[in-house]
C-alpha positions as CSV (number, residue, x, y, z in Angstrom):
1,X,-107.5,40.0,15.6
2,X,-107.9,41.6,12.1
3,X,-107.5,39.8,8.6
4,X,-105.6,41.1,5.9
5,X,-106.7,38.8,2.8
6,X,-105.4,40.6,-0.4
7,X,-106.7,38.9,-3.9
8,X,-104.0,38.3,-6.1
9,X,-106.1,40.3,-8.9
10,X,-105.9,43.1,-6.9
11,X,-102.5,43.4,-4.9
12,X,-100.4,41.7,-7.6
13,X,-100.2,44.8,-9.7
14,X,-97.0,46.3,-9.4
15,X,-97.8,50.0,-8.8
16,X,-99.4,48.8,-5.7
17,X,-96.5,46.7,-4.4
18,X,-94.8,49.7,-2.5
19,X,-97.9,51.0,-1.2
20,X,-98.7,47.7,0.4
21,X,-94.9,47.5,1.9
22,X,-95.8,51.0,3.5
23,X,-99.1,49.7,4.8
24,X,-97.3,46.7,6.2
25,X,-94.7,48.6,8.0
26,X,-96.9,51.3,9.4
27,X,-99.2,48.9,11.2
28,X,-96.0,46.5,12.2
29,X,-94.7,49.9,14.1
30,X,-97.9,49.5,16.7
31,X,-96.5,47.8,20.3
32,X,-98.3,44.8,20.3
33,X,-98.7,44.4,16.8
34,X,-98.0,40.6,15.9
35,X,-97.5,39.5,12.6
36,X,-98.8,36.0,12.3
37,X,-99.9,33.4,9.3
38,X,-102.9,31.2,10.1
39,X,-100.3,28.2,10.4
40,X,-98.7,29.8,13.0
41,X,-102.3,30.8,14.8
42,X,-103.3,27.1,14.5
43,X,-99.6,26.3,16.3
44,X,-100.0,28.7,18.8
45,X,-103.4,27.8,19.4
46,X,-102.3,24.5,20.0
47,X,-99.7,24.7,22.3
48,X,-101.5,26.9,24.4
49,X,-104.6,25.4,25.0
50,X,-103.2,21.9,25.0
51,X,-104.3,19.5,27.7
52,X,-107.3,22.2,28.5
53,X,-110.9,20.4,28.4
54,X,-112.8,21.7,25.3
């Protein structure tokens, strides 16, 4: 699993915006590549493990 935290300071400037959209894509083109918030981790997480002993 790999993080991608971008600090508003940072990312929000808007020469940047396309070179993130081509970042983005690039790495989205990679079989097995899922693109996942940390909502949907803690969802998946749960329904996957549910039941199973801690």
């Amino acid at each position: 699993m790999t993080s991608l935290v971008l600090h508003p300071f940072v990312i929000n400037q808007p020469f940047r915006h396309k070179y993130l959209d081509q970042a983005l894509e690039h790495i989205a083109q990679h079989p097995g590549v899922w693109l996942i918030t940390s909502d949907e981790i803690t969802e998946h997480y749960a329904r996957t493990t549910a039941g199973q002993p801690a």
